[in-house]
N, C-alpha and C positions, 0 to 999 in steps of 0.2 A: 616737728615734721618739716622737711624741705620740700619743696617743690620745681617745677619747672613750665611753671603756667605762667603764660604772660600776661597781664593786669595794661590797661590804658584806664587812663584820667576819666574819670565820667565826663568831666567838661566837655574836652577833646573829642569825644564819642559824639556828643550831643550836638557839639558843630559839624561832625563827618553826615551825620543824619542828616545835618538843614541841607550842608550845601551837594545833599545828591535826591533828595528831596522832590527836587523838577523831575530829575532822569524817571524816579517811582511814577512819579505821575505820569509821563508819557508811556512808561514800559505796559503800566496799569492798562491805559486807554489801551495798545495794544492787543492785549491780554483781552481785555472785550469784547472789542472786535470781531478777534478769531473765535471767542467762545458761541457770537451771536451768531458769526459764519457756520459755525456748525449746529445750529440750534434752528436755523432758519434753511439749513438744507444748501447754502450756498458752498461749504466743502462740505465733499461725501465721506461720511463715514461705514464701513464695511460690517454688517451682523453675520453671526455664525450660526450655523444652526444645533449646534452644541454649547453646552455650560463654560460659558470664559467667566472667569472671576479676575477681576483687577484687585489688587492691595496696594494703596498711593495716599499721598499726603499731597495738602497744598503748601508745607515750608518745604527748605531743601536741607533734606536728609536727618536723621538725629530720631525719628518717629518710633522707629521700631518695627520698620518693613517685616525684615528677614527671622525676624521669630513669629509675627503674625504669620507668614506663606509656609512657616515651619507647619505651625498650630492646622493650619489647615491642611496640609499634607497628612497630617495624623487624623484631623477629622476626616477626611475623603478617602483613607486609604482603601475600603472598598471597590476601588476604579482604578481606570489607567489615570495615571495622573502626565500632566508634561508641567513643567514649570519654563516662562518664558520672561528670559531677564533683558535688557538692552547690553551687559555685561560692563558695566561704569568699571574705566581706568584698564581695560585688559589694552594689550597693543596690536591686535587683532581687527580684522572687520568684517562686516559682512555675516552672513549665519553658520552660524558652527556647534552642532550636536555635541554636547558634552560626551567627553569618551574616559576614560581609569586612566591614567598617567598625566591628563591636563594638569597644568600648572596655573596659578592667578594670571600670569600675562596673559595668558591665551584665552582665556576665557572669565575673567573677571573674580577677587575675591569672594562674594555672595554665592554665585553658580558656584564654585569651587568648596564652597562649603554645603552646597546642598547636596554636591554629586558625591562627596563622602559619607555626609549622614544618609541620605536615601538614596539606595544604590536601586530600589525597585522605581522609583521616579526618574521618567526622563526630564534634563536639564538641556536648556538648550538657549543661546544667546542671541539678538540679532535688532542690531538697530531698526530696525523697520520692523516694528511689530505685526503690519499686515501680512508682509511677505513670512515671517516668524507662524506667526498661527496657522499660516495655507500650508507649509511644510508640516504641522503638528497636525493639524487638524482629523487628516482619515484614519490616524492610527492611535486616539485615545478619547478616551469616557470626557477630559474636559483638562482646561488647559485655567493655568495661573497666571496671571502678567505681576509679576515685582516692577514698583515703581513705573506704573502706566497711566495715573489718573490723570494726567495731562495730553497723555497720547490717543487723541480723539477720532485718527482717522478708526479708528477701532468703537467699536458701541459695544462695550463688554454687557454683559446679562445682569451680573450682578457688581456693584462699586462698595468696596471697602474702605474707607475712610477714614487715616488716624491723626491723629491730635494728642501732642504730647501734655501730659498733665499740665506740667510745672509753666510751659508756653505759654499754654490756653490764656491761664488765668492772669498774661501780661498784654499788653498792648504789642501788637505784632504788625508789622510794615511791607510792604511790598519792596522787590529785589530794585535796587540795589541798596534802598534803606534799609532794609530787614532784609529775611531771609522766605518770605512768601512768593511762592511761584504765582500764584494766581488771589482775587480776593476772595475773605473768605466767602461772599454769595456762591463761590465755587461747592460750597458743600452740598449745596442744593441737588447735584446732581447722583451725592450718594443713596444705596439702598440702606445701608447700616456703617454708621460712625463708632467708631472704637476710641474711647482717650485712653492711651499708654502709659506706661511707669508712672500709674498712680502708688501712692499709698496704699500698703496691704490691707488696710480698713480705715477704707476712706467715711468721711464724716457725712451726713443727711445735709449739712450747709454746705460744704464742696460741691456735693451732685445738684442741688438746686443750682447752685452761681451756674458749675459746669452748664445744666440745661440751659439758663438763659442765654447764656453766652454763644451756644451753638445753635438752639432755634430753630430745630429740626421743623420738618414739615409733617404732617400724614404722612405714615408708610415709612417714616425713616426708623430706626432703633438706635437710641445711648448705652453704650455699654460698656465697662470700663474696666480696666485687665492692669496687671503688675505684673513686675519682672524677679522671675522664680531661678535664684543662683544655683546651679550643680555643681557637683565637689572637681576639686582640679583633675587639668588631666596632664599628662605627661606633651609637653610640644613635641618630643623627641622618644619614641619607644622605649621603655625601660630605665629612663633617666628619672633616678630618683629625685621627689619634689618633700620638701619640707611641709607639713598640713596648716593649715589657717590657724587651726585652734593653737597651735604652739607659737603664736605672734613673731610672724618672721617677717624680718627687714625684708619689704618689699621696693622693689624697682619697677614700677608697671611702666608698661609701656604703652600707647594706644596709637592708633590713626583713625581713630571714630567721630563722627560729629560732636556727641554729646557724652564727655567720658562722667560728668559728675554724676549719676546714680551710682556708679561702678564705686568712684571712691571714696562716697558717702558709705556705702557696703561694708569696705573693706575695715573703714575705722575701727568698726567693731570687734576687729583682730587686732591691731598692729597700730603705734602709735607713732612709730619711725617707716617713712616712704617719699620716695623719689619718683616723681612724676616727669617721664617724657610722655607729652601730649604732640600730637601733630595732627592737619588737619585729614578728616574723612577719605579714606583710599587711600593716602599717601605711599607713593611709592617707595618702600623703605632703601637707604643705599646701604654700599657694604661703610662709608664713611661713619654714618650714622648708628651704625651697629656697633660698629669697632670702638667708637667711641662709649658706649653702654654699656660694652663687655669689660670694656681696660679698666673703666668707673669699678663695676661690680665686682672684678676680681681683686683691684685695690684697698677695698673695702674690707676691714678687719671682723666684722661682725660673723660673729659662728653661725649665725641661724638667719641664712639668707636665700632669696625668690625672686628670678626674673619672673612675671606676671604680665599675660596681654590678654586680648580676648580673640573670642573663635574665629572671630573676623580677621583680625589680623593676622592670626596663626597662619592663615592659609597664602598671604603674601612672604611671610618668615621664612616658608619651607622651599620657596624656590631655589631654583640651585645656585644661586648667586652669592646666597645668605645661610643656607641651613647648615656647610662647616665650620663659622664661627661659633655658631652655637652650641655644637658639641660639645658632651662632658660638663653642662652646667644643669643647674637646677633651674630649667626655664617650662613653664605651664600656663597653660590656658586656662582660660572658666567660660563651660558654655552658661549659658541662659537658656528660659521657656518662658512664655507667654503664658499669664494663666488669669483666665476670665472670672470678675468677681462671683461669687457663688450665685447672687442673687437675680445676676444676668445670665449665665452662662447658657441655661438650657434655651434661654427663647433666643440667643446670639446663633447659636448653633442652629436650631431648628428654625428658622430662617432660611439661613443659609442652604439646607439640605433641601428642605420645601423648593425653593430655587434649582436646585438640582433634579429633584426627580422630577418634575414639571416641564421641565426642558427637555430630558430624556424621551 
C-alpha cells in the first residue's frame, strides 16, 4: 500500500510542542478570561425564546459535527428546522440563505451539503450568529448552530458536545500546542456530551476510562455513537463506479481533519491505495486535480476508484473542477451517526424533552 501522508520525527514534534508551549499558556489564560466575562454577565449573551441547539467541540475540527446536525435533523424533522452554519472556507460574507444552485464558495462545504440532502431544511450561513438567528428566528419551530460551542454571544437552550473517541483517550493541549479551542473545564457548560467514532461495540473498560475522563456534572449525559458507511455514490450522475466488494485500486482523496477512520474502513476491501490527504476545507485547485487525474489514468490497474467523501464532494463539483473529472470512476461515501443502542433512547429523549418544554 502506498501512501501520501506526511510522517514528522516524534522528536521533532516534541520540541515544536515545548517551544510554543508559552503561546498555549497565554492563549489559555485568554480563553478564560472571556469564558468568565461571559459567566459573570460582563459580555452579553443574547436568549431566544425558541429551541437553538448548538453542536460544537472544544478541538478544532475532526469531531464529527456534520453528521451529528445530520442525525438531528432526522430526529427533529417534525418541525421547521433552520440550520445555522458560520460557513468555514466559503469566499463570501455576511448572511446568506442557502438557495438550489449555491456552490461551496459561496456558501461553505457543510451548508452545501446539507442543502442537498435536506431540501425541506432551511440552511443558512453567517458569521455573526446573533444577527444569523434574528434573521431565522420568526419563521421556524427551532434553529441548529454547527460548530457554535465557543460562540457565546449566543446562550443556546441546549449544548451538544463531542469528543472524538480515539482523542479523548490522549493527552490533548490547547492551541497552538494542540488542537483545543478552549480547556476541557469547557465541557462544563454542555447539557449532553456525545464521544464520536467509537468502536461499534465499545468495551465496559472504554466507557469507565471514557467517564472519568470527561467528568461530567448532574444533568450532563455520556453517550457514545460510531460512524455507519453507506454504499458509494456516483460524484458525477451516471458515472459508472466499481463496488467495494470487488477490491478496487483505490485513490482517495480527502481535505478532512481526520481521514484515518475512513481508511482503516476501507482496508477491509482493498490492499492497494493511494492517499492524497490535505488539510480540513482545503481549497482544492485545478493544479491539484490535474495532477490525480494524470496519476489515475496512467495507472495500468483494471479495476480502479477515485474515492472522497461527502464533504468534499461538494468542493469537487464547482465549476472550476467538475470537467476534469468527467468520464472517470470518481464516488463519494456518505456516512451516518448512529448512537449506541444502549444510549440512544435516553440521548434522544433528552433532547426532545428540551424541545417541547421550550415550545
Amino acid at each position: 500500500m502506498s501512501t501520501r501522508i506526511l510522517t514528522f520525527d516524534t522528536n521533532m514534534l516534541d520540541l515544536i510542542r515545548l517551544f510554543l508551549w508559552p503561546f498555549s499558556l497565554l492563549y489559555g489564560g485568554i480563553i478564560y478570561f472571556r469564558n468568565k466575562a461571559y459567566d459573570w454577565g460582563i459580555l452579553k449573551s443574547y436568549s431566544f425564546s425558541k429551541p437553538i441547539i448548538c453542536i460544537g467541540n472544544l478541538a478544532v475540527g475532526g469531531a464529527g459535527k456534520t453528521p451529528a446536525t445530520e442525525y438531528m435533523v432526522e430526529l427533529l424533522k417534525g418541525y421547521k428546522l433552520a440550520i445555522l452554519s458560520r460557513g468555514y472556507g466559503r469566499k463570501t460574507k455576511g448572511f446568506i440563505l442557502a438557495q438550489t444552485g449555491m456552490d461551496a464558495s459561496q456558501i461553505g462545504d457543510e451548508p452545501k451539503q446539507y442543502l442537498d440532502k435536506f431540501p425541506q431544511v432551511t440552511v443558512a450561513v453567517c458569521e455573526d450568529r446573533v444577527k444569523g438567528v434574528q434573521q431565522l428566528i420568526q419563521d421556524h419551530d427551532i434553529i441548529l448552530l454547527d460548530d457554535a460551542y465557543q460562540h457565546r454571544r449566543i446562550k443556546a437552550g441546549f449544548q451538544i458536545l463531542l469528543f472524538e473517541f480515539e482523542k479523548l483517550l490522549k493527552p490533548q493541549f490547547l492551541l497552538p500546542t494542540g488542537n483545543l479551542r478552549e480547556s476541557m473545564g469547557g465541557r462544563h457548560r454542555a447539557d449532553s456530551i456525545l464521544i464520536t467514532k467509537c468502536p461499534e461495540h465499545i468495551n465496559t473498560f472504554d466507557r469507565i476510562k471514557i467517564h472519568k475522563k470527561v467528568d461530567m456534572h448532574q444533568g450532563q449525559r455520556v453517550s457514545f455513537a460510531h460512524i455507519k458507511y453507506a454504499p458509494l455514490q456516483p460524484l458525477i450522475n451516471d458515472t459508472p463506479i466499481p463496488l467495494l466488494e470487488k477490491a478496487p485500486k483505490i485513490y482517495l482523496l480527502t481535505g478532512i481533519a481526520n481521514p484515518s477512520p475512513l481508511m482503516a474502513y476501507l482496508k477491509q476491501f482493498t490492499n492497494t491505495a493511494v492517499y492524497y490527504t490535505f488539510p480540513d476545507h482545503h481549497p482544492f485547485t485545478r493544479a491539484e486535480i490535474e495532477k490525480l487525474v494524470a496519476t489515475f489514468k496512467a495507472d495500468s490497474h483494471q479495476n480502479k476508484l477515485i474515492l472522497t467523501t461527502e464533504k468534499d464532494s461538494k468542493r469537487l463539483l464547482g465549476t472550476d473542477l467538475k470537467d476534469l473529472l468527467l468520464n472517470l470512476p470518481i464516488a463519494f461515501i456518505p456516512i451516518k451517526m448512529e448512537i449506541a443502542s444502549k444510549d440512544k433512547a435516553a440521548f434522544e429523549e433528552k433532547i426532545l424533552a428540551y424541545v417541547t418544554s421550550t415550545k
